[in-house]
C-alpha positions as CSV (number, residue, x, y, z in Angstrom):
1,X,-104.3,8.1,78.2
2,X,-102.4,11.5,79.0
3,X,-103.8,13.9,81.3
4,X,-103.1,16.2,78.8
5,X,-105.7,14.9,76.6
6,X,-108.3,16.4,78.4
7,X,-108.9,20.0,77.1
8,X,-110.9,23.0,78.6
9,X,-112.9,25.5,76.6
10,X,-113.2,29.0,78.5
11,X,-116.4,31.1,76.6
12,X,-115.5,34.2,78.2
13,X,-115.5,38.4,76.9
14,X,-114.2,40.2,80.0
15,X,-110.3,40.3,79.5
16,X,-109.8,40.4,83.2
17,X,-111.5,37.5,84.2
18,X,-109.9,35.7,81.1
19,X,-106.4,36.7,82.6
20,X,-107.0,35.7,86.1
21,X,-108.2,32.0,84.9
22,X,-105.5,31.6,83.3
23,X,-103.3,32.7,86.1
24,X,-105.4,30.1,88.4
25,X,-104.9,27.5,85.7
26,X,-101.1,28.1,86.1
27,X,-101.1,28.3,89.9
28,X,-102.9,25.3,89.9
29,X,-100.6,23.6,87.9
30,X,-103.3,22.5,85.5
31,X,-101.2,21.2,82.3
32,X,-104.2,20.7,80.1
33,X,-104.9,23.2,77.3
34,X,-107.1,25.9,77.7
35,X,-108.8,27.3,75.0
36,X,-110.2,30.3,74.8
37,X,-113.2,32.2,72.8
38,X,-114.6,35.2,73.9
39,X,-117.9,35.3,72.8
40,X,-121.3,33.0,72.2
41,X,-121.2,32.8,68.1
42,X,-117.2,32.3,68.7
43,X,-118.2,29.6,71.0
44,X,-120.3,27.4,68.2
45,X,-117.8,27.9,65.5
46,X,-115.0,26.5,67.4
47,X,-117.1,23.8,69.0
48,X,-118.8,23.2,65.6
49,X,-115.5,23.3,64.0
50,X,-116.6,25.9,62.0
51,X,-113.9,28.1,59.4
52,X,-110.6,28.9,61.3
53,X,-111.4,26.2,64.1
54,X,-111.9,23.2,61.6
55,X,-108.4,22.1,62.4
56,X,-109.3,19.9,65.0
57,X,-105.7,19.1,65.9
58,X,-104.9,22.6,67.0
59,X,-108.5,23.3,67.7
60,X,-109.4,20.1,69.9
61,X,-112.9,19.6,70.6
62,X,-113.0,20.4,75.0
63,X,-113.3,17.5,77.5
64,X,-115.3,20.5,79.4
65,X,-116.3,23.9,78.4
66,X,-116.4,26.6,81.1
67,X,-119.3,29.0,80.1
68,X,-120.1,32.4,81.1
69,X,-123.9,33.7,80.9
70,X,-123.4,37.1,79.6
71,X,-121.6,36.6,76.3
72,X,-122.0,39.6,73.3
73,X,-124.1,37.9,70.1
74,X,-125.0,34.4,71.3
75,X,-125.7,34.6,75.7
76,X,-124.5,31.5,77.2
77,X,-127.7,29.9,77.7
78,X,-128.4,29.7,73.4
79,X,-124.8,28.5,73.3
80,X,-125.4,25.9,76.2
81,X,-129.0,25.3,74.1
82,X,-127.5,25.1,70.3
83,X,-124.9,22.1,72.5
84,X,-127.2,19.9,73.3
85,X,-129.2,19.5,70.4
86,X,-125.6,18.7,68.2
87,X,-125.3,15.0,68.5
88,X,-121.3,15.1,68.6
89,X,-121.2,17.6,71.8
90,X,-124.4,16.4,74.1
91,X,-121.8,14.5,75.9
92,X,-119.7,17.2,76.7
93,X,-120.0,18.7,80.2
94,X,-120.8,22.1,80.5
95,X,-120.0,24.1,83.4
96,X,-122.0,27.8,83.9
97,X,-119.6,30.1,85.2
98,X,-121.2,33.2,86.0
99,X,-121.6,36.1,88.4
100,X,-125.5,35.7,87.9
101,X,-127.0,34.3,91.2
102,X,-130.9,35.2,89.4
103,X,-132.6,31.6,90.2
104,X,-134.1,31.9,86.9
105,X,-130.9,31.6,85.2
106,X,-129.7,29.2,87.4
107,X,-133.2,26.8,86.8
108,X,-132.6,26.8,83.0
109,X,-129.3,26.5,82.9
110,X,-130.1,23.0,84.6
111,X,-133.2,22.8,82.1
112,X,-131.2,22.9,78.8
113,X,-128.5,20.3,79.9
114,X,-126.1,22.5,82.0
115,X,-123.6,20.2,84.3
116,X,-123.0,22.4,87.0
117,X,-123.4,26.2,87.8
118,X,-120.9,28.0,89.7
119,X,-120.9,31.7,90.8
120,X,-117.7,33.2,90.1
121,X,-115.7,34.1,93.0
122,X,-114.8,38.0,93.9
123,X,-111.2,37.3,94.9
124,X,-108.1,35.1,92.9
125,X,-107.7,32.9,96.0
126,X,-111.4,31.8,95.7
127,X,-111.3,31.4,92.1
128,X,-108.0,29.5,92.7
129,X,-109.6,26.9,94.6
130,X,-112.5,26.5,92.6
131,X,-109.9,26.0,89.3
132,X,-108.4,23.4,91.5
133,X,-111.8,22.0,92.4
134,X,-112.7,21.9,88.7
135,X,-109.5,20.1,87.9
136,X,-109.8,17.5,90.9
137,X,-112.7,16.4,90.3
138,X,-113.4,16.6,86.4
139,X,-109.3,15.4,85.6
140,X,-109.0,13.5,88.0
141,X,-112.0,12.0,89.3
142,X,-114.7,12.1,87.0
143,X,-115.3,8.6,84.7
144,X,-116.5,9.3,81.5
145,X,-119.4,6.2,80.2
146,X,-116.1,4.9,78.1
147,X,-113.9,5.4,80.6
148,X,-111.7,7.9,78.3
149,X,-111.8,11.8,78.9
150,X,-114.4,12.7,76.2
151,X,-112.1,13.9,73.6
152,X,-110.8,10.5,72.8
153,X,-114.0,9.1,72.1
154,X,-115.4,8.3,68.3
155,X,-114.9,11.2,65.4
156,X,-113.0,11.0,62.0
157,X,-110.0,9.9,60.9
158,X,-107.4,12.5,61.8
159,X,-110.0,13.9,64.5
160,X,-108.6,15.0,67.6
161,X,-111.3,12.6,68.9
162,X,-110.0,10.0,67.5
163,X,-107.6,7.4,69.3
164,X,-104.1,7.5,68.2
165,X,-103.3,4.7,65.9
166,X,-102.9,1.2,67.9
167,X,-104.4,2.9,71.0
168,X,-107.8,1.6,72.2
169,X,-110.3,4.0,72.9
């Protein structure tokens, strides 16, 4: 398995905060891809590999998605909602990244299936170490039920889910 494998999905529309995670992801020498859609009907048609994002070897399915709450057309929470009902993405952990601290939000993002929730920090240096903290633990530490980062696991033939020939899953 190469730690490159494991993919990120970023659901985010403010270009600022788009630009400073991926300077984090580069200061934090995170390697993996990070993918990027900016808003929540965006969001299903790449994860439902829907039109331009049914290539799913340049459009891998993520061994994480990074959500933000306030998307345009779909909020985060009917994104995090249409995931867990699709069979193929249930699996797939979702971390709410938000600036919303509203308990409400917070109690049904853990309703419909969310992983973790994570206020945004004001400053770089604190989103820094969160970026790390994300990689750490969900790279690096984090065992998946097969033991693979979820990407690798079951899907078609020619599926970026699937195992490369000759390599067990």
């Amino acid at each position: 398995m190469n730690i490159t494998d494991f993919t990120f999905l970023l659901v985010e529309e403010d270009p600022n905060d788009i630009l400073l995670f991926q300077r984090a992801f580069a200061e934090a020498n995170l390697v993996n891809p990070l993918r990027i859609v900016r808003d929540g009907d965006e969001a299903v048609n790449y994860l439902g590999g829907v039109g331009a994002y049914a290539d799913r070897v340049r459009y891998p399915l993520p061994s994480l998605v990074l959500l933000d709450l306030k998307l345009p057309r779909r909020s985060g929470l009917e994104v995090l909602q249409w995931m867990r009902q699709q069979p193929a993405l249930k699996a797939i952990p979702v971390i709410v990244l938000t600036s919303s601290q509203e308990h409400a939000d917070v109690r049904t993002a853990y309703s419909l299936g969310a992983n973790s929730y994570l206020i945004k920090p004001v400053g770089f240096g604190g989103l820094l170490e969160m970026v790390r903290a994300i990689g750490m633990y969900w790279v690096i530490l984090n065992q998946t039920p097969s033991g693979t980062p979820l990407n690798r696991r079951g899907g078609a033939p020619g599926d970026a889910a699937t195992p490369a020939a000759g390599r067990p899953a």
